[in-house]
N, C-alpha and C positions, 0 to 999 in steps of 0.2 A: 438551443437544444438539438442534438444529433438528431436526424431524423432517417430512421432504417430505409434500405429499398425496401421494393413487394419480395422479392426473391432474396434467398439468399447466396454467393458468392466467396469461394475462400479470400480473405487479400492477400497481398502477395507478401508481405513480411510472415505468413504463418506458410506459407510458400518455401521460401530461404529456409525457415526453421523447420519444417517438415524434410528437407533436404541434406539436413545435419546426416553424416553416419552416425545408425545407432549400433553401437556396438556393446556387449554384456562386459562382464568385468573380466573375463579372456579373452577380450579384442578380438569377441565372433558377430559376424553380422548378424541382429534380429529383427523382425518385421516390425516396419516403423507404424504400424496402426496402433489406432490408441486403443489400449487392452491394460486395465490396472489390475486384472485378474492374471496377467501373464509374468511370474517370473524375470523371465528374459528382460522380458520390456521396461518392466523399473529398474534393473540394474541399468538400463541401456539410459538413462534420466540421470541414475546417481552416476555414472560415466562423465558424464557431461556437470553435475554438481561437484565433485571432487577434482576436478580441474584447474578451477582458481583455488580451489583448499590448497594443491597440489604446487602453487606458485607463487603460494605463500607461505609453505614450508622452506622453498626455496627461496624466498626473499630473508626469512630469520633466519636461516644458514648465513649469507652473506652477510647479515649484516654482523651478526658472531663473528664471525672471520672479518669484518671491517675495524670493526671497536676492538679486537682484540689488538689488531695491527695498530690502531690509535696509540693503545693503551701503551706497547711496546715501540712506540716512537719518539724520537726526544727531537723537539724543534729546540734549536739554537737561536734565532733569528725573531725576534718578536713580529708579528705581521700586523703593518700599523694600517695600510690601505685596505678599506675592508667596503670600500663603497659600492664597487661591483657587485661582490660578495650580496651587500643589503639590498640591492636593488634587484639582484636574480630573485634572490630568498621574497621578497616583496610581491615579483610580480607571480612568479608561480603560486603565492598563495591567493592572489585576488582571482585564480583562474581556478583557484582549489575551491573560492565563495560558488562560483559563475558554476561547476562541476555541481554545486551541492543543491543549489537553485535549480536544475535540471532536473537533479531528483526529487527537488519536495513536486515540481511540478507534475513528475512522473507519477508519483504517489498519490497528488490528488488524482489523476486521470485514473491509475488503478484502481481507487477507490470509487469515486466514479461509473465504472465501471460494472464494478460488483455488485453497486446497489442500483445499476440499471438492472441489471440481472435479476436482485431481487424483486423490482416494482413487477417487473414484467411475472415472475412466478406468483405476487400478489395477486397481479392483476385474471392469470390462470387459473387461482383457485376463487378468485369472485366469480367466472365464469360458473364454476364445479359448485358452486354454492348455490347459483343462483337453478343450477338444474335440480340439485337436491329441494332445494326450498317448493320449486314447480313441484315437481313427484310425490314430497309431501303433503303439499297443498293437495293432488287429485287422490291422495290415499286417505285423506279426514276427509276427505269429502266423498267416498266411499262407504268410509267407515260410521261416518256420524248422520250424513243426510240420504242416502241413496239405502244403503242396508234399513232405515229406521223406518226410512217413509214407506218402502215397498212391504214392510211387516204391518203396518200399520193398515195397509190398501186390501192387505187379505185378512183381517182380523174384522175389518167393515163386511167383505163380501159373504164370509164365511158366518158371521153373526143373522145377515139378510135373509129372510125365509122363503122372500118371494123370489126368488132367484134360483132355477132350476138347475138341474144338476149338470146337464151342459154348458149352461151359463159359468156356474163357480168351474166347470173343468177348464172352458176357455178362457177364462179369468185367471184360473189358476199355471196353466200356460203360458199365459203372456208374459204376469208379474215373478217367473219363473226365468223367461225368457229375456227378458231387461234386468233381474237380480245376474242371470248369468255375466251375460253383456258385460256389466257393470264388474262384475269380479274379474273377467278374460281382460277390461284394459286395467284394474289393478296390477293383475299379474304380469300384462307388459311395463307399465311402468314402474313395477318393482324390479324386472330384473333390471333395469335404466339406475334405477337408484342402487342396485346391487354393484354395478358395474364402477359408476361413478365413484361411490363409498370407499371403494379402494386407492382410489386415489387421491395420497396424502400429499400437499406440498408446506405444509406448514413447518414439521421439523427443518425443508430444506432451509426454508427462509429466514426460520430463527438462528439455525446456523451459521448463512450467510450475514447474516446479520451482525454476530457475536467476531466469526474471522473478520468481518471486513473491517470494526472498530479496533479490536485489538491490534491487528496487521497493521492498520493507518496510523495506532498510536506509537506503534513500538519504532516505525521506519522515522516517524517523526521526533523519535528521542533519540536513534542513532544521527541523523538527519543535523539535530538541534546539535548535538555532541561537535559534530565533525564543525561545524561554523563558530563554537565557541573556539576549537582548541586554533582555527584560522585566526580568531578574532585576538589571541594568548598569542598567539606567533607574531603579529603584529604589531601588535603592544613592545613584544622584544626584543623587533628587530629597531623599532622606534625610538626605544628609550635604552640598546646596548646594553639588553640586560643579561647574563650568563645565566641567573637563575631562571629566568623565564624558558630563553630557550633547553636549560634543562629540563624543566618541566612540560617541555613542550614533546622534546624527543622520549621524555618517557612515557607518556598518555597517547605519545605520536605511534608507537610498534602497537600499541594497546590498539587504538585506532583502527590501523592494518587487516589487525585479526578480524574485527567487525564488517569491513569495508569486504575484504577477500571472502567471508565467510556468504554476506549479505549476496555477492554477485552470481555465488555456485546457489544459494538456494534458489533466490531467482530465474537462474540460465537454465537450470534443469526442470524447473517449473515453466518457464516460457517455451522450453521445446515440448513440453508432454503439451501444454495449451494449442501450439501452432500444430502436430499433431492432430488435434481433438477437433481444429477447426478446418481443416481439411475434409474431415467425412465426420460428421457429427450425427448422421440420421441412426445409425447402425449402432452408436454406444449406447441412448434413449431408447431406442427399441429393446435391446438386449437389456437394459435397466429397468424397461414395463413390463417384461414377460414374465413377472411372477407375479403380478400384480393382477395384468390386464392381460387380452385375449392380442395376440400379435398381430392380428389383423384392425384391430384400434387400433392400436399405436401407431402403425403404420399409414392410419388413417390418417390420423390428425398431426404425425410427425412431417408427410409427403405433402396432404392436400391433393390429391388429386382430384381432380372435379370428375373424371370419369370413371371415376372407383364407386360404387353405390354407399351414400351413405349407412353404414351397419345400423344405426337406430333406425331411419325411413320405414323401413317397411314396419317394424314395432311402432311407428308412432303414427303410420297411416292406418294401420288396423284397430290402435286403438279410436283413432277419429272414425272409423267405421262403425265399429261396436258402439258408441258412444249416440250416435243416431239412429242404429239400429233397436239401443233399446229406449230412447226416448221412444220411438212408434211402436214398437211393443208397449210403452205405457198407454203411450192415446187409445189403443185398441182397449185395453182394460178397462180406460176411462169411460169410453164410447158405450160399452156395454153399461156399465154400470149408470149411469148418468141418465139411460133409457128407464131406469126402475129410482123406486121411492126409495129413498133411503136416506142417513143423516148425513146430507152432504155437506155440515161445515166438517165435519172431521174426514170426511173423503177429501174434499178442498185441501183439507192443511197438509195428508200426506201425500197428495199430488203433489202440492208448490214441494215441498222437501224433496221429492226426487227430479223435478225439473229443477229446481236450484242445484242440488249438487252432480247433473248431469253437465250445468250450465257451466259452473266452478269447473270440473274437470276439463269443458273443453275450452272454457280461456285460458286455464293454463297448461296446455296443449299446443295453442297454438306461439307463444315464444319459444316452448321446449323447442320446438322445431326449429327453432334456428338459430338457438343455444349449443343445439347437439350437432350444427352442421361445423364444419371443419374450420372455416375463416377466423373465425375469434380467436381459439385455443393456436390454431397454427400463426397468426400474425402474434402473440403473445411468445411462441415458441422464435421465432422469426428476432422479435426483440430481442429475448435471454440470449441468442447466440453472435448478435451485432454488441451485445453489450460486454459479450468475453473478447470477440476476435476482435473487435476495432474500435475500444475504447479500454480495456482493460491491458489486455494484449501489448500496444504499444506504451502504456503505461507500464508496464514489467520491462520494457525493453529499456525505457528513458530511467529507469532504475537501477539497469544492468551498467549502461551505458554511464552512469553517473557515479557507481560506489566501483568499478574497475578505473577512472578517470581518475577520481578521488585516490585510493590507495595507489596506482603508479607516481602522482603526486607527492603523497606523503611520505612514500619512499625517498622521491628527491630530496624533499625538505631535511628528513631526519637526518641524511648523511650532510647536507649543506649547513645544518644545524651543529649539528657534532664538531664542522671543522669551523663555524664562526666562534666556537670556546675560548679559544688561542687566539680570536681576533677582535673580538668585541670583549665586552665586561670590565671598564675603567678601574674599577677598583679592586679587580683580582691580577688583571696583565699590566699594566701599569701605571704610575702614581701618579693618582688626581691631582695633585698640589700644582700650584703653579711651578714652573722652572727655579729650581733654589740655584743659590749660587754657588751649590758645591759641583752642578750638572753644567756650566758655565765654559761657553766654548773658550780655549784660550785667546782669542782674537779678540773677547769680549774684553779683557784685562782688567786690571785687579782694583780698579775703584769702582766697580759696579756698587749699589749699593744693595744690601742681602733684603731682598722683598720680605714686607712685613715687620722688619726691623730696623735700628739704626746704620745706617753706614761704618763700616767696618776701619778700624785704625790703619792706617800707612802699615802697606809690607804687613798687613799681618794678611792670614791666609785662612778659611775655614781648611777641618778635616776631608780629605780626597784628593784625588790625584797627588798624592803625599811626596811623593821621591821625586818628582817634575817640579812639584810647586816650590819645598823647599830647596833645591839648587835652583830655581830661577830667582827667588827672593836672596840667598847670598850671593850672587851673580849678581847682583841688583846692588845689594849692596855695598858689594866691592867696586864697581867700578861707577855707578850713577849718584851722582851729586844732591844731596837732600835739595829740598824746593827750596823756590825763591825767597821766598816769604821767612824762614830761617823760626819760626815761633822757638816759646818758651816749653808748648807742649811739646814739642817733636824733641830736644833734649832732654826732656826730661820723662821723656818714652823710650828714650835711644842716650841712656846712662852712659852708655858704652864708646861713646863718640861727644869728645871734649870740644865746649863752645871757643869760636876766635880769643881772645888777649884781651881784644879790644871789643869785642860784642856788649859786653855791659856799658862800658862807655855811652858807644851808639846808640844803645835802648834809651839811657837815661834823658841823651842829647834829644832823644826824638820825644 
């Protein structure tokens, strides 16, 4: 697992991309700080997003003006060597696999990425939780044992007869004086939980949450798209199929659109990121100030150890008061304790306010160092290593993948288009084996016709019609029937009377 520095550092890829000109959409320079309240500044994003849109309007220009030229082209010449052809078309697509592997990889890191982001903002608001939960804790314990017990301690003294009226005044004093106490660190710790209360990270995280799945599924179905239609190209260049490869170059421009569309959303997203990650304290701040006092935020977004922590002094006075009116209570006690009276019920609202004196200052003492800066800020330290150098390059290996991919698939389409006329057996030409009407002349005319019987003397199939027949009366005006003289060959060739003496000779044999 990544493990953050203590510090954070921009790297240097948000470096390069920080270094982009931003220009608005009248190619005017605008201030490259990241500001998504600024006009200027997102057009200066969609600048850089409309780019590859902008180079793939220019690619379906071309290709219109290529197909049309196809269209309006007449080959004369069949093209029967197409192995080159198959093995370019082959190998650019197994680099189109290798291009698309880059990106699912890319995806997971972006993804990755985000829900580092997210952990870390969970882990932010267990922080924030756990200061609320303390503040609560010492406000029931205000409100249930400290308020009840101290009502209780003067409803005994004030009932008490033998108790002179300087006694109940000083009594009344004291238990007046630790009921204060007691309210003053309320009051500080409420404005602690005032403070805290406003600050939500939940909606951010369910957010992050909802974008990062949707975002990881959708790149993973364009992702899944582009390796199948690799996988269809493949297939057609293998098995010399015409329809394939049609099918291929039409889902292929379809493709394009996705691939070019995919790299402008991303590029203009990784320059606002690289951007963000260059000066990130200053965005956070301006995003807490309606929330929080600008002086937290800057607490907790900087860490400076020699900035006074803003609660300190709130949560040392309330450890102050918290002592102060335990010994205002012993005072009361003291008196009281010296005179008769019914001390189990003085007993019990004793223990009641040294118990929730006791409760407020145990949880007192973690608040202290929940509220100090180290947790929230190493938690903020994380969310910002988890966009700039896990996310970040992940958007890049994405950029880097779907611009690879559509320069690719551009090759293919047109490499596609022109294997038409060169592959497809059964559209360019005829699967059958060699008939013997395709039958070089050199071959001569007792070939016997494939698949069937051999053919009669001088006779000729249909083709090369006007060659064949003068070569066959040429033949048979001047070449002497065969040796062998049969019955069949007369009586095939009516037209040419047997020797005088042929029957003779037949019979003699």
């Amino acid at each position: 697992m990544y493990r953050p520095a203590k510090e954070y550092e921009a790297p240097w890829w948000a470096t390069i991309l920080h270094s982009f000109p931003h220009l608005d959409l009248t190619f005017q320079t605008v201030n490259s700080s990241f500001n998504l309240d600024d006009p200027k500044y997102k057009e200066s994003l969609m600048f850089w997003a409309a780019a590859p849109v902008i180079w793939l309007l220019v690619t379906l220009v071309v290709f219109l003006m290529y197909f049309c030229y196809r269209c309006c082209q007449h080959d004369t010449e069949k093209q029967r060597n197409v192995v080159c052809l198959k093995w370019t078309m082959a190998i650019l697509t197994l680099l189109c696999c290798g291009a698309v592997g880059v990106g699912l990889y890319g995806n997971e890191e972006a993804n990755k990425g985000i829900m580092y982001l997210s952990e870390s903002a969970n882990d932010a608001m267990e922080t924030i939780a756990q200061i609320k939960s303390k503040t609560v804790a010492m406000q029931t314990a205000f409100n249930t044992s400290i308020t009840h017990g101290i009502n209780g301690i003067r409803v005994v003294y004030r009932s008490n007869s033998e108790l002179s009226w300087n006694q109940k005044s000083d009594l009344h004093t004291f238990t007046d004086r630790s009921l204060q106490y007691a309210r003053d660190i309320f009051d500080s710790i409420n404005k602690i939980n005032l403070k805290v209360r406003r600050v939500d990270l939940s909606s951010l995280v369910h957010d992050l949450k909802d974008y990062s799945f949707y975002r990881r599924l959708g790149m993973l179905m364009v992702l899944g798209w582009l390796m199948l239609l690799c996988l269809i190209l493949l297939v057609g260049i293998g098995s010399s199929s015409k329809c394939t490869l049609l099918l291929f170059c039409a889902f292929g421009i379809f493709s394009l659109v996705l691939c070019w569309m995919s790299t402008g959303l991303h590029l203009g997203a990784s320059i606002g990121i690289g951007d963000f990650c260059m000066a990130p304290n200053p965005f956070f701040e301006e995003l807490a100030s309606g929330q929080v006092e600008s002086d937290f935020v800057q607490y907790y977004v900087r860490c400076d150890h020699s900035v006074l922590n803003p609660f300190r002094s709130t949560i040392n006075s309330a450890s102050d008061k918290i002592h102060q009116s335990n010994k205002s209570l012993n005072d009361a006690l003291s008196i009281l304790n010296k005179n008769s009276m019914n001390k189990t019920e003085l007993n019990h609202n004793a223990l009641l306010v040294s118990r929730g004196l006791e409760d407020m200052l145990t949880a007192l003492m973690p608040l202290n160092a929940l509220v100090d800066c180290t947790n929230l800020h190493k938690d903020y330290i994380d969310s910002l290593h988890g966009i700039c150098y896990i996310a970040l390059p992940g958007i890049l290996y994405l950029i880097l993948s779907a611009a690879e991919t559509g320069l690719i698939f551009s090759i293919l389409v047109v490499l596609a288009s022109k294997a038409w006329k060169s592959v497809g057996s059964n559209l360019f030409e005829d699967s059958s084996p060699k008939s013997y009407l395709d039958a070089e002349e050199d071959d001569g005319p007792f070939i016997p016709r494939p698949g069937g019987s051999s053919p009669n003397y001088y006779s000729y199939p249909r083709g090369r019609q006007a060659a064949a027949r003068e070569t066959i009366h040429a033949q048979r005006r001047s070449t002497p029937p065969p040796a062998y003289n049969s019955n069949e060959f007369y009586r095939q060739y009516g037209d040419v009377n047997p020797p005088d003496d042929y029957c003779g000779r037949e019979s003699n044999a």
